[in-house]
C-alpha positions as CSV (number, residue, x, y, z in Angstrom):
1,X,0.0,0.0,0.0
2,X,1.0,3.3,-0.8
3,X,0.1,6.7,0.8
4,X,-0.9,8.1,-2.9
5,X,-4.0,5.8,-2.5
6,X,-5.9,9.2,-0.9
7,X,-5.8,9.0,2.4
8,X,-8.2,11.2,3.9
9,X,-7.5,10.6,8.0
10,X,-4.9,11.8,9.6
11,X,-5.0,12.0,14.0
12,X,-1.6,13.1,16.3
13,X,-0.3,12.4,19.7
14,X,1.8,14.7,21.3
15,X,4.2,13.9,24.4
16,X,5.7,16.3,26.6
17,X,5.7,20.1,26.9
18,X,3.3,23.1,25.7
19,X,6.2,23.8,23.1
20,X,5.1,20.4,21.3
21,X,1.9,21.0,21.6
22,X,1.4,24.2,20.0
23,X,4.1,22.5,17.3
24,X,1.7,19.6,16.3
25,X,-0.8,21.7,16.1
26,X,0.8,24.1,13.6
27,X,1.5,20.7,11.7
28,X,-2.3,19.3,11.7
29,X,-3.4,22.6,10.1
30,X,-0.6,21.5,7.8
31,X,-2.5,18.5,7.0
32,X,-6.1,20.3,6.9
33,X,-4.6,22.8,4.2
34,X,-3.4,19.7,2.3
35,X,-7.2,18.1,2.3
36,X,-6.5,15.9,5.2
37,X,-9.9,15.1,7.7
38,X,-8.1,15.4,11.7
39,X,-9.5,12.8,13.5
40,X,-9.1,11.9,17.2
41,X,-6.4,9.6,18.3
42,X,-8.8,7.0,19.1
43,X,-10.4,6.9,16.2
44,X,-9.0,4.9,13.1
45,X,-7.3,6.9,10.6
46,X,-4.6,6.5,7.3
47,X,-1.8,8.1,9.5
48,X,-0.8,8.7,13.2
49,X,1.3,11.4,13.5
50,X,3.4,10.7,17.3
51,X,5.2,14.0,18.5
52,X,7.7,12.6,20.7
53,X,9.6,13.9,23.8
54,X,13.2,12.9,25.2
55,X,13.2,14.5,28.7
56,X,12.6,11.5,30.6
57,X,13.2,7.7,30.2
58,X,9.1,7.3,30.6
59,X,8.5,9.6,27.3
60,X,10.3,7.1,25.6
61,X,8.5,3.9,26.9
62,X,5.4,5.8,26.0
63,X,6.4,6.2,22.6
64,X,6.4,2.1,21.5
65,X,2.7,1.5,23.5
66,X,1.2,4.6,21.8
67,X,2.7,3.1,18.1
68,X,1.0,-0.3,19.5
69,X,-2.2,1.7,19.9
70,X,-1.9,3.0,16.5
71,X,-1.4,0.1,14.4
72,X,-4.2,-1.7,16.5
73,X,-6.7,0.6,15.6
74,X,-5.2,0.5,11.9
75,X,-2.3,-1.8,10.8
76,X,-2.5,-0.7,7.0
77,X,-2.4,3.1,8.6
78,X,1.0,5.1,7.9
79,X,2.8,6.2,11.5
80,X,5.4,9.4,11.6
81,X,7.3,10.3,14.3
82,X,8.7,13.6,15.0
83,X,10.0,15.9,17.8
84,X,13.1,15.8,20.1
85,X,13.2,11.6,20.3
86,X,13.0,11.2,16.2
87,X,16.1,13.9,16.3
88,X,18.3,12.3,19.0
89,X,17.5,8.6,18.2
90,X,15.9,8.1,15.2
91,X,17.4,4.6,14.2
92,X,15.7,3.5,17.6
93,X,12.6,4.7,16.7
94,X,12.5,3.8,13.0
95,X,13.1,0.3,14.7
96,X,10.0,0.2,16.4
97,X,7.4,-2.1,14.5
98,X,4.6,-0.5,12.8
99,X,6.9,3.1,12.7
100,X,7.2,4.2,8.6
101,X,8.3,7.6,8.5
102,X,11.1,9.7,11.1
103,X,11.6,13.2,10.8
104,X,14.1,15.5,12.7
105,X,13.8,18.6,14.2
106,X,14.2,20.8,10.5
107,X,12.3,18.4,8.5
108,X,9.0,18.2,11.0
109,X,7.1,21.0,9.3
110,X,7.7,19.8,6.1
111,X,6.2,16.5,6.9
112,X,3.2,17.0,4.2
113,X,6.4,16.9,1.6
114,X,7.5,13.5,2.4
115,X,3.8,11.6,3.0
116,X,3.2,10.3,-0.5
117,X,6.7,8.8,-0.6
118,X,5.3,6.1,2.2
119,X,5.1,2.6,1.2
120,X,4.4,-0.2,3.6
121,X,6.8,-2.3,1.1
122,X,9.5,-0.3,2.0
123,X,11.9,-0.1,5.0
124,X,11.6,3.2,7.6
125,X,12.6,6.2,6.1
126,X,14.8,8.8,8.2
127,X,15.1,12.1,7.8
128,X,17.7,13.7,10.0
129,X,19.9,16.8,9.8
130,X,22.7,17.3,12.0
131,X,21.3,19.9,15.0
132,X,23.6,22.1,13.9
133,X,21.5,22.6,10.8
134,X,18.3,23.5,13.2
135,X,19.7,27.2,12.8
136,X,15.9,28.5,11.3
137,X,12.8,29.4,13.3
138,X,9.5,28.0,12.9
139,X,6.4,29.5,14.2
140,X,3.8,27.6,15.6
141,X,0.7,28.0,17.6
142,X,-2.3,25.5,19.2
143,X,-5.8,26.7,18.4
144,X,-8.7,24.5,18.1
145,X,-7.8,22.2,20.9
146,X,-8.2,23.7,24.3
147,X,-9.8,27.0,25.6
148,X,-6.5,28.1,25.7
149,X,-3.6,28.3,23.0
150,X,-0.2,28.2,23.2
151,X,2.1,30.3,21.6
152,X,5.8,29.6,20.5
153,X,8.0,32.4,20.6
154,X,11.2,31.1,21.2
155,X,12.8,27.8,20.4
156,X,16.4,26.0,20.5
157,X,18.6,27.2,23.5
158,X,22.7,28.3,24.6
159,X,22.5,27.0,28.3
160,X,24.5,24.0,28.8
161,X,22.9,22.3,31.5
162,X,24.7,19.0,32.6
163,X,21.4,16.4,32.1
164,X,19.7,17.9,29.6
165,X,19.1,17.2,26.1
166,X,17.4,19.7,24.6
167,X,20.1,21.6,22.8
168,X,20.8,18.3,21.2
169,X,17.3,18.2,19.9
170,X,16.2,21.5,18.9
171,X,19.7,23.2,18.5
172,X,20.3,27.0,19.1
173,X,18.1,29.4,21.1
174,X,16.5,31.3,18.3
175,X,13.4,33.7,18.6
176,X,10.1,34.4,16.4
177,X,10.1,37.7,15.1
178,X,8.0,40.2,17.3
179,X,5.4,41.6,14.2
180,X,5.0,37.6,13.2
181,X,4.6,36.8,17.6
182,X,1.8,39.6,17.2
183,X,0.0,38.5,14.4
184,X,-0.1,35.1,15.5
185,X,-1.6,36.7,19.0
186,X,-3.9,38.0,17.1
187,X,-5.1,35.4,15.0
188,X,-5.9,33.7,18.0
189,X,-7.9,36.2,19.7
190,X,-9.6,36.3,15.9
191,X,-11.1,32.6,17.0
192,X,-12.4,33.6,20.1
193,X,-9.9,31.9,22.4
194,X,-9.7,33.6,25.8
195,X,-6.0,33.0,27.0
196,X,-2.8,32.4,25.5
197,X,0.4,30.3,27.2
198,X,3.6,31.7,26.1
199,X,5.8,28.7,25.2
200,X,9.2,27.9,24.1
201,X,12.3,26.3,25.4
202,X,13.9,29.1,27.3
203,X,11.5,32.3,26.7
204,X,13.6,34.6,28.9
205,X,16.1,34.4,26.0
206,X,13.6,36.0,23.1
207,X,15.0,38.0,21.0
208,X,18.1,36.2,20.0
209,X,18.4,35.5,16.7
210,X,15.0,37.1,16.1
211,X,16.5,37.7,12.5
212,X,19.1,35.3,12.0
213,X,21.9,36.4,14.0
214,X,23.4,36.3,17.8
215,X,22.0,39.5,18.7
216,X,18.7,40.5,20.7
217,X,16.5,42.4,19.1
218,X,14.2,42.9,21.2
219,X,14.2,41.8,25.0
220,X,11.6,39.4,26.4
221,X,10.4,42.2,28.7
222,X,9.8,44.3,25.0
223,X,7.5,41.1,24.0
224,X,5.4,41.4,27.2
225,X,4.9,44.7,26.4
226,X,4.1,44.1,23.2
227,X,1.6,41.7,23.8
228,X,0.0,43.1,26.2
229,X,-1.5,46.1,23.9
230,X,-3.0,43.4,21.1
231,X,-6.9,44.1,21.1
232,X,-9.1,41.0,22.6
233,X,-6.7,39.2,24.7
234,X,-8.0,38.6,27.8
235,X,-5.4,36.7,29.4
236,X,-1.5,36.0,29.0
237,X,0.1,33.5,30.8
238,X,4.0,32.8,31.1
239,X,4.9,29.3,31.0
240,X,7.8,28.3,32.5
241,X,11.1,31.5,32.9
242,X,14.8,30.8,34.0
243,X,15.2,32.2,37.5
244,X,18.2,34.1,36.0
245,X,16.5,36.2,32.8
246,X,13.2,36.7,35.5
247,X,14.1,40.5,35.7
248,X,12.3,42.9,37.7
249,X,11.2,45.2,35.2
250,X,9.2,42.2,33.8
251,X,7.7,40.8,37.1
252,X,6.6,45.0,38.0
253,X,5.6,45.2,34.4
254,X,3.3,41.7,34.6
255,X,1.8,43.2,38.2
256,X,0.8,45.7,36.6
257,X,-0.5,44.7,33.1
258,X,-3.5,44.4,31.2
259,X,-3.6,41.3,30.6
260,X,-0.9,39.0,32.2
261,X,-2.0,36.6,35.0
262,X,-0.1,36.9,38.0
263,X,1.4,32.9,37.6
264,X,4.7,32.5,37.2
265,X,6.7,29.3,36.6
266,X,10.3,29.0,37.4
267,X,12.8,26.4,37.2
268,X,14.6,25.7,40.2
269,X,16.1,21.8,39.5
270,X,17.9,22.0,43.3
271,X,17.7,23.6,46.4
272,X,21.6,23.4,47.0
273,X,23.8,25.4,45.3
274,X,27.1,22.4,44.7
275,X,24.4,20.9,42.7
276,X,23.4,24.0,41.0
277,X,27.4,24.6,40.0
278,X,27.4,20.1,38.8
279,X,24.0,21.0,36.8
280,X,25.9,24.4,35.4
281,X,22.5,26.1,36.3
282,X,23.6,29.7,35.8
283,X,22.1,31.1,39.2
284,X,22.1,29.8,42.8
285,X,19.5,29.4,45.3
286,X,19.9,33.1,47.0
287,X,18.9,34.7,43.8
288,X,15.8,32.5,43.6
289,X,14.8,33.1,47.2
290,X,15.3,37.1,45.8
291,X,13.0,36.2,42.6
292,X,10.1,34.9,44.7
293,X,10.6,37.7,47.4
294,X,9.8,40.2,44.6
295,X,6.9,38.7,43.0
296,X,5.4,38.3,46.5
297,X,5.6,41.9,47.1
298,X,4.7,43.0,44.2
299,X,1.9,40.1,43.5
300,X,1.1,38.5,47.2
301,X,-1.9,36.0,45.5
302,X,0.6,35.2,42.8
303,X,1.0,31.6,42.0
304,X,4.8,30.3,41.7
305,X,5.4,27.2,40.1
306,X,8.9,25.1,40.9
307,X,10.1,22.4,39.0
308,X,12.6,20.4,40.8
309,X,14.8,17.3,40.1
310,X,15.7,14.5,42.4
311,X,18.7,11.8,42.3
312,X,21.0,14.0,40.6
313,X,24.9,12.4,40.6
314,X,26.2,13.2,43.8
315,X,23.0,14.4,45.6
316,X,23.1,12.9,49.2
317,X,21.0,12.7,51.7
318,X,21.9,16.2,52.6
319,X,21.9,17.5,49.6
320,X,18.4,16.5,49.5
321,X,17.4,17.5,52.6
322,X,18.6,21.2,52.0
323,X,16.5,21.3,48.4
324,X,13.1,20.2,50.7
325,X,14.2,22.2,53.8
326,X,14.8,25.0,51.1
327,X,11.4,24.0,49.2
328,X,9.6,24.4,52.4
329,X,10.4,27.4,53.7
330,X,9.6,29.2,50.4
331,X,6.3,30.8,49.5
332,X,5.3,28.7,46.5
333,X,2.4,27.6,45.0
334,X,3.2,23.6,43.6
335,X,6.3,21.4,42.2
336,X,6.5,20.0,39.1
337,X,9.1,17.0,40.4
338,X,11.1,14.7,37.7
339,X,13.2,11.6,39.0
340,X,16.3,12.1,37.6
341,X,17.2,9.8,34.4
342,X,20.9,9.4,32.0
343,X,20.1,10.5,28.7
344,X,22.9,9.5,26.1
345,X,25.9,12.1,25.4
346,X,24.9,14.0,28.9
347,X,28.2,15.4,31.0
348,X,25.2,13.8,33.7
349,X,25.3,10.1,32.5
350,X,29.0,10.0,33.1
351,X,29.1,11.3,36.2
352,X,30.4,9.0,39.5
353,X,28.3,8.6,42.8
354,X,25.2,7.7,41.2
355,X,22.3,7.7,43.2
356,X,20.5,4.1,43.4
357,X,16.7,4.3,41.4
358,X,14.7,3.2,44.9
359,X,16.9,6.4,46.5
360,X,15.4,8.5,43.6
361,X,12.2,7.4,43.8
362,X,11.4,7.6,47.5
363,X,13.3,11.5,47.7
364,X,10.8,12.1,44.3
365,X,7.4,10.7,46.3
366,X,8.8,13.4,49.1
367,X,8.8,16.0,47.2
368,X,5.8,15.2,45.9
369,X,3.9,15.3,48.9
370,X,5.2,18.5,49.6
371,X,3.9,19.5,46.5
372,X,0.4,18.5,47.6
373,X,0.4,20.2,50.8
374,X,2.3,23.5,49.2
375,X,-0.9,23.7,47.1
376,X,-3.2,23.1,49.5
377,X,-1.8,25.5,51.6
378,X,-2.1,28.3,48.7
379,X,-5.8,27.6,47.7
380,X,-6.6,27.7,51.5
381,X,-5.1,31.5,51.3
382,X,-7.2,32.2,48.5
383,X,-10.1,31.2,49.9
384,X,-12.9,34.0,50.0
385,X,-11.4,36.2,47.6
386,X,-13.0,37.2,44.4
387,X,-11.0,35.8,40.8
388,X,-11.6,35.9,37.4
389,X,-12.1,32.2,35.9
390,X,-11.9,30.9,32.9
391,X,-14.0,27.4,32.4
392,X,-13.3,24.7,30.8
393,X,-15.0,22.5,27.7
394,X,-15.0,19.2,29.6
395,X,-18.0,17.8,31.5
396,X,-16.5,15.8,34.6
397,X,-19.0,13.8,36.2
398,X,-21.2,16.9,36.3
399,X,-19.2,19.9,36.9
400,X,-17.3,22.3,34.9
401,X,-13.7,23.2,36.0
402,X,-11.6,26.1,35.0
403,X,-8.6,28.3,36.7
404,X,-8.3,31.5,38.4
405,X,-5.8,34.1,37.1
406,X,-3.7,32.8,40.0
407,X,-4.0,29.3,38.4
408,X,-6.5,28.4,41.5
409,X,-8.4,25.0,40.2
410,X,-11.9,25.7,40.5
411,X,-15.8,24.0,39.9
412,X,-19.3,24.3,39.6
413,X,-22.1,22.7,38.9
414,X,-21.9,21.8,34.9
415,X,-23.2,24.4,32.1
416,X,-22.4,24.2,28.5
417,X,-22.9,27.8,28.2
418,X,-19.9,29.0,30.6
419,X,-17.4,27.2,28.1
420,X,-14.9,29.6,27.3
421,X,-16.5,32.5,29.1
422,X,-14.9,34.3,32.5
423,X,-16.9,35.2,35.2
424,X,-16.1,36.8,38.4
425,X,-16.4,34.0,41.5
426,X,-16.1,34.0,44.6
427,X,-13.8,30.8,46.2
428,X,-15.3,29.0,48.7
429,X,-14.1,25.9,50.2
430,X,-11.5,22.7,48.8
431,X,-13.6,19.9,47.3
432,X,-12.5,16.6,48.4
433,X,-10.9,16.2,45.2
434,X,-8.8,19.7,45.8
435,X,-10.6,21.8,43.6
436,X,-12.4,25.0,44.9
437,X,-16.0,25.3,44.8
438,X,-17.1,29.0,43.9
439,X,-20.2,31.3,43.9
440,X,-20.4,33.0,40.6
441,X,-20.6,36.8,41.5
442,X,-20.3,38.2,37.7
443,X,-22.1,36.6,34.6
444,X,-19.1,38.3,32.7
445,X,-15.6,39.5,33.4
446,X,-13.6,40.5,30.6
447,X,-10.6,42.1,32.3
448,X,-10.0,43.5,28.9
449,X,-13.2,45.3,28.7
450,X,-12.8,46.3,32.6
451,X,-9.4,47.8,31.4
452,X,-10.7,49.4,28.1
453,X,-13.3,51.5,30.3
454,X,-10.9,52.4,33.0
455,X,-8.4,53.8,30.5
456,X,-11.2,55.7,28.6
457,X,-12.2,56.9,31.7
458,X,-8.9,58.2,32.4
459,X,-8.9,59.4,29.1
């Protein structure tokens, strides 16, 4: 069989972060330019499209039993892998049974080229550049799938942090040109979508090689501003910001603004700074104490995200202790925690003292119950004050959810007709499932209208 027998279907998987999801995305509409039907991933359809991630050991399992998936629900159907896994290893993906088609990080978006040279009598085609080649940008967006969309503004990036693959995978930190970030803001307010997620691989660098060189441009703090002036966005949200390019003229700017959220997320990986300096992170714990004492003061409800990684070479029992002791005493919100896993051609996988995996694993379920109580412990402060939500399209067993501005998880009693809208609620009290329960105060609360008729007033 042949893919120039028409296929019609076409559905995707996507593993990993909000970066790959606003990528596949930008590659469906690809597809739906090109005459293809997008089906859901359950569904059968002539080709799976699997956007893969290489950050931990577990995205790569996933990748083989979602391929399984796929040819059970179609074995004649065409599967393509893409994304950071088909870059660094795509020999051991193209080995995977049912897999036809591997592209690399410069050849994903032209994945509509290559489809109707498939043939399921032929062996696995590659297509892989040398990263160094992964020197262009690609915009990319996610609209259509959520009630939010996220927006890539930066990709690639410099920092040469000792377990991590990324550079490996999508090469050098490289930016989106501010007029095309703008107009692809404002293509997305054009559909109606309420909030956007800024997404990339290390946004606090944007504006390097906004046009193809070293230089910056523009700053990441100029894009805030930018963005923050495009008619009909009611919310902007800041995904995830190295602790070290979090300046404060952005975090005064943000608790100040239109529309940014007061949410910040902000890589941490260890609360002890000898593991910061074996990582090569390029701050140490006093600054980030310093980067969440300023959003606090200038945001107390803001939510602060942490991610945080555990059984790093070298990390003792004291070393651990001082990241939850650390952890603990600092006013955040929740942890994103990853177990520590070698990934090939890592300083990291070479390194001696390596911690046992039932070390990392009980130090990971630590953390993570600090996470839960962290959390609880911010949506108890929260409680009884008035926030803007946004709800959600999904009916779970009979109630709607959505989040705050300060990314507070919240429900009521399902209603088709508060998809996608804000309203103004009071929070409550913690469901047993730790979301808030809320009064609806306001049937509508666009803080961009509230804004637009304060600054005419002033005007």
């Amino acid at each position: 069989m042949s893919v120039t027998q028409t296929p019609k279907s076409v559905a995707f998987y996507t593993l990993g972060c909000k970066l790959n999801f606003s990528e596949t995305s930008t590659i469906a509409r690809d597809f739906e330019t090109q005459g293809f039907e997008r089906v859901e991933f359950e569904d059968r359809a002539d080709i799976y499209v699997i956007n893969t991630c290489s950050v931990t050991e577990n995205a790569d399992k996933r990748f083989k039993s979602i391929v399984r998936k796929a040819q059970k629900l179609n074995e004649n159907a065409f599967t393509i892998a893409v994304g950071c896994y088909a870059q660094l290893k795509p020999e051991e993906l193209a080995a995977v049974d049912g897999v036809d088609l591997v592209l690399g990080a410069t050849e994903k978006f032209k994945i509509t080229d290559y489809i109707n040279q498939l043939s399921k009598d032929t062996p696995t085609q590659i297509h892989s550049c040398e990263i160094d080649e992964a020197d262009f940008y690609v915009g990319s967006y996610s609209i259509g799938d959520r009630t939010r969309a996220f927006l890539k503004v930066q990709d690639g990036c410099d920092y040469k942090c000792t377990y991590c693959t990324i550079p490996l995978a999508r090469g050098i930190s490289r930016s989106d040109t501010l007029q095309n970030v703008l107009d692809n803001a404002k293509t997305i307010s054009e559909q109606g979508i309420k909030e956007i997620v800024l997404t990339g691989v290390n946004i606090g660098d944007y504006g390097k090689g906004e046009f193809g060189n070293k230089r910056h441009e523009h700053t990441f703090l100029d894009l805030v501003k930018a963005l923050d002036t495009v008619q009909g966005i009611e919310r902007l949200r800041i995904s995830s910001i190295e602790p070290n390019l979090l300046k404060n003229e952005t975090i005064q700017f943000v608790s100040q603004a239109n529309a940014f959220v007061p949410h910040f997320h902000i890589p941490l990986q260890s609360g002890n700074n000898e593991l910061l300096g074996k990582m090569k992170r390029r701050y140490n714990r006093e600054l980030y104490v310093d980067r969440v004492a300023a959003i606090k003061t200038q945001m107390p409800d803001c939510c602060i995200g942490v991610d945080v990684i555990v059984g790093f070479p070298g990390e003792t029992d004291a070393h651990f202790l001082d990241t939850y002791n650390f952890l603990t005493g600092l006013d955040i919100s929740y942890l994103h925690v990853f177990t520590y896993s070698e990934r090939d051609n890592t300083e990291a996988a070479i390194m001696e003292d390596v911690v046992p995996q039932n070390v990392r694993n009980k130090r990971s379920k630590m953390l993570r119950g600090l996470s839960v109580k962290k959390r609880r412990a911010f949506y108890e402060s929260q409680l009884g004050n008035t926030k803007t939500v946004l709800w959600e399209a999904e009916n779970k067993e009979g109630f709607i959810h959505g989040f705050t501005e300060n990314y507070v998880k919240v429900k009521t009693y399902w209603n088709p007709l508060l998809v996608n809208e804000l309203q103004l609620v009071k929070l409550l009290e913690i469901d047993e499932d730790g979301t808030v329960r809320v009064e609806i105060v306001s049937e509508n609360a666009s803080r961009f209208a509230e804004k637009t008729v304060h600054s005419e007033q002033l005007n």
